[in-house]
C-alpha positions in Angstrom: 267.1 186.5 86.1 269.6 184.1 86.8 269.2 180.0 86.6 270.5 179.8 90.1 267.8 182.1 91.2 265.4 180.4 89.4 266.4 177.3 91.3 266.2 178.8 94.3 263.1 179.8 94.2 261.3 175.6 93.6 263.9 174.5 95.9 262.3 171.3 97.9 262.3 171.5 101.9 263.0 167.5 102.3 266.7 168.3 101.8 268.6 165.3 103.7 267.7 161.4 103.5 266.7 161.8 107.4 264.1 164.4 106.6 262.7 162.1 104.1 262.3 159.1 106.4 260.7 161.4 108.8 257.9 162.9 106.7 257.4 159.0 105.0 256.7 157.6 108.4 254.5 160.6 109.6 252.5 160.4 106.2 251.7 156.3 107.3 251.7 157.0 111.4 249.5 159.7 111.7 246.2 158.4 109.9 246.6 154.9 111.3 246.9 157.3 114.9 243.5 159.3 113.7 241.7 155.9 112.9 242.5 154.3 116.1 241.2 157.1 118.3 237.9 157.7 116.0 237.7 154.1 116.9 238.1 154.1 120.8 235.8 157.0 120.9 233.1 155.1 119.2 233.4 152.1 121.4 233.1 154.0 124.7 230.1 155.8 123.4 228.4 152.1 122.5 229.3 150.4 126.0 227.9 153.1 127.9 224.5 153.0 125.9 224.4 149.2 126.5 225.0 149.5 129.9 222.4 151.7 130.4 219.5 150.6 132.3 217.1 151.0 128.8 219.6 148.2 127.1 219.2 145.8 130.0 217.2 142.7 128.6 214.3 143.3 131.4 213.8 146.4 129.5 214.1 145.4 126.4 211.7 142.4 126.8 209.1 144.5 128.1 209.3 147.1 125.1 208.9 144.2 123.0 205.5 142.9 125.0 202.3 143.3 123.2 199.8 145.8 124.7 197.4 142.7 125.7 200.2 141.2 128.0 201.1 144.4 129.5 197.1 144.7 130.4 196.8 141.2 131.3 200.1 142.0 133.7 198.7 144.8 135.4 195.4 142.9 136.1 197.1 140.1 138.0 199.5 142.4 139.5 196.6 144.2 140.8 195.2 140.6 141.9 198.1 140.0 143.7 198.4 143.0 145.4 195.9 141.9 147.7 191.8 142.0 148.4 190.6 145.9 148.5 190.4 147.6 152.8 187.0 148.1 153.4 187.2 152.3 153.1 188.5 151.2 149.7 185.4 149.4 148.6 182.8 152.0 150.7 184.5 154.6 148.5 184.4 153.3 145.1 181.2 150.8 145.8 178.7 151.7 148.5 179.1 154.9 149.2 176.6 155.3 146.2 173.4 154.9 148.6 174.9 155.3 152.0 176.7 158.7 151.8 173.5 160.0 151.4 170.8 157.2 152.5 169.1 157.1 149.2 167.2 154.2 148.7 166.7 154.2 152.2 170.4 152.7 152.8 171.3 153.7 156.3 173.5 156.7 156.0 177.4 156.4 156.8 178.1 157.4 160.2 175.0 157.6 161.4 174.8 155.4 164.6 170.6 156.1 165.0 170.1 154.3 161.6 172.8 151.5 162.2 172.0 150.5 165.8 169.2 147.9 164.9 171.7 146.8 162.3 174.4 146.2 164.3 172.4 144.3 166.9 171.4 142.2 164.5 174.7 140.8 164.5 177.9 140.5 161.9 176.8 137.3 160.4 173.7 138.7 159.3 174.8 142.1 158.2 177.1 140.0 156.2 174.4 138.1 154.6 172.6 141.1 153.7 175.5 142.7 151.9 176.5 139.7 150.0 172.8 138.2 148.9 171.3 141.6 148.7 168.3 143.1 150.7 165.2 145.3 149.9 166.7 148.0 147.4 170.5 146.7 147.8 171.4 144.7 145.1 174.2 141.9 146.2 177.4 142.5 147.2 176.0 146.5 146.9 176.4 146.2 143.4 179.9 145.4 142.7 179.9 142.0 141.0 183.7 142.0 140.8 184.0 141.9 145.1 184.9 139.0 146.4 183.2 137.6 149.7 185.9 138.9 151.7 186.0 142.9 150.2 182.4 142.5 151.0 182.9 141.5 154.7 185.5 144.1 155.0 183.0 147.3 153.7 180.7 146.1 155.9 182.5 146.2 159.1 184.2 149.2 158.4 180.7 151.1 158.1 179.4 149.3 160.7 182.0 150.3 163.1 181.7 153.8 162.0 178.7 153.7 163.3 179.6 152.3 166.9 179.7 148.4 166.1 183.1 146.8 167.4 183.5 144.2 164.7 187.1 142.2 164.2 188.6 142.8 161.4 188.6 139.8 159.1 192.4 138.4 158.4 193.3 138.5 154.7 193.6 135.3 153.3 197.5 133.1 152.7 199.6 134.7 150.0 199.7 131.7 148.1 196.3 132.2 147.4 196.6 135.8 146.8 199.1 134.9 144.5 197.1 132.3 142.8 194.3 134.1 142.2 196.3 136.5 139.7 196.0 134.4 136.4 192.2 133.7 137.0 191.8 137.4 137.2 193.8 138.1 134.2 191.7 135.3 132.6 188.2 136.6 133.6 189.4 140.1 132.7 190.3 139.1 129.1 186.9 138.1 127.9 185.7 141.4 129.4 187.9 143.3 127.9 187.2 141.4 124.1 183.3 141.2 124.3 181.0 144.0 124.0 179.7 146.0 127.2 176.4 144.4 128.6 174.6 147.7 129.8 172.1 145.3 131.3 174.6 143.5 133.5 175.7 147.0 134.8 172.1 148.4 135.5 171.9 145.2 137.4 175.0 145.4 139.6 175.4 149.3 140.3 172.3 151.4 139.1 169.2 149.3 140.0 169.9 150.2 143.7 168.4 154.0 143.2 166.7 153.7 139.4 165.0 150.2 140.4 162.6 152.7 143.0 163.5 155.7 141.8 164.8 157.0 145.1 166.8 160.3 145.8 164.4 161.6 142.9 166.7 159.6 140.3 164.1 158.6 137.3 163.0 155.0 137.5 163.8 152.5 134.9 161.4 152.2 132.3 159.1 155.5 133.4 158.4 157.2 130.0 157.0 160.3 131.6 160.2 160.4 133.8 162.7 159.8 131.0 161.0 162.4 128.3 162.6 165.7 130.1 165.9 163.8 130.3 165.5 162.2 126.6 165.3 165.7 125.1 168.5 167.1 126.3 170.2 164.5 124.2 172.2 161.0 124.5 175.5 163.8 125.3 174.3 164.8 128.0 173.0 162.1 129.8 176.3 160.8 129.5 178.1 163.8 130.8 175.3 163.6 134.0 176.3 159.2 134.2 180.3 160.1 134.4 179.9 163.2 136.1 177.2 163.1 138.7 174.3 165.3 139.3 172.2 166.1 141.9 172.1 162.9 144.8 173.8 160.7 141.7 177.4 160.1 142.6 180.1 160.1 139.3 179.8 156.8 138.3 176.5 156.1 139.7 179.4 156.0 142.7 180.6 152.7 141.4 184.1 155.0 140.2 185.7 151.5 138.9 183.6 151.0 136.1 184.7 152.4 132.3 183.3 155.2 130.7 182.2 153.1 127.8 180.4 151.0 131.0 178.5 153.8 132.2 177.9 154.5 128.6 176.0 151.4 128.1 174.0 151.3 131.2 173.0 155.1 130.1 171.8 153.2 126.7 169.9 150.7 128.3 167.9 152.7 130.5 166.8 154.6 127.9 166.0 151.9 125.9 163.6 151.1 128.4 161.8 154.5 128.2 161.4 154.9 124.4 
């Protein structure tokens, strides 16, 4: 083989001084080029995700909230929604005794049982219901009402029943509104301290267990208990949260905690060992 074929054959393909210049500047143009639009393409990525509504600092603050606050939040947002309508409180409160009548509660709706009531007059129905009367512990039972959720349950069963009763105004939003941190305040002890089943026998169950009426077993009766005692603490429970029989869930007081009904379970049975 020849030497000129030989050359031929490594022969470079930058062959003129403009080619060179060319290929210099495209070997310092093109990775600058790459760098800038890797760098573009990350920014746009990062200002959408900050714009987003999970970057905005309302967000962000309340990611960052402890799990107290958040509760203790909820609580006076619940205070400041406003006092409870009186269906409300006959749902989760009375409606224990006087769905049914038991402890000889006059029954909801039934205008033969409520007449003498209602004649009685609203000041005095009101008493009843917020100091208590024969088997009806005050306020029915639910500590936590205040004197105008009381009122309110009491006129709407009333006038369920035929009475005509005005409903009573709700109080100024400023006072709503102040009311919030006091609840959040009351709430927090609650919530820290440990469930006084005594406390909640008092306020919800003594109504039917007190007299033992719509054949629930009355507090402290051995001989009442025993059957009950020997199915176990599990399912006595399960009966408490779940209802049974004339016995509401809850003992129909739905806005108390499982671990609540829990411990009013274990204090009526520690009455009856």
């Amino acid at each position: 083989m020849s030497e000129n074929a030989h050359d031929t054959g490594h022969e470079s393909p930058i062959k003129t001084p403009k080619q060179l210049i060319t290929t210099v500047a495209l070997a310092f143009l093109v990775p600058i080029l790459l760098i800038v639009m890797i760098s573009q393409f990350v920014a746009s990525i990062r200002s959408v995700d900050m714009s987003s509504e999970a970057m905005s600092p309302d967000a962000v603050a309340t990611r960052l909230k402890p799990v107290a606050d958040l509760g203790f939040a909820e609580a006076g947002a619940a205070a400041a929604a406003g006092p409870r309508s009186g269906e409300d409180v006959y749902k989760t409160v009375c409606s224990a005794c006087h769905a049914s009548g038991a402890a000889g509660a006059p029954k909801f709706g039934d205008q033969g049982e409520w007449a003498a009531r209602i004649k009685q007059g609203e000041k005095a129905l009101l008493n009843s219901a917020l100091k208590g009367k024969n088997a009806m512990p005050p306020r029915g039972g639910g500590a936590d009402l205040s004197d105008l959720e009381v009122e309110r349950a009491m006129i709407y069963m009333a006038n369920k029943a035929g009475a005509k009763f005005a409903e009573p105004a709700a109080p100024a939003p400023e006072k709503t509104a102040a009311a919030a941190p006091a609840a959040a305040a009351a709430a927090a002890p609650a919530a820290a301290g440990k469930v006084d089943g005594k406390k909640i026998y008092e306020g919800t169950c003594v109504a039917c267990h007190a007299t033992g009426a719509a054949g629930s077993p009355k507090a402290g009766d051995k001989a009442a208990w025993a059957p009950r005692l020997k199915a176990g603490m599990d399912a006595l429970y399960a009966s408490a949260l779940k209802g049974k029989n004339a016995m509401p869930p809850k003992g129909g007081n739905t806005a108390l905690s499982d671990a609540e009904v829990k411990a009013a379970v274990d204090y009526l049975t520690g009455l009856a060992k």
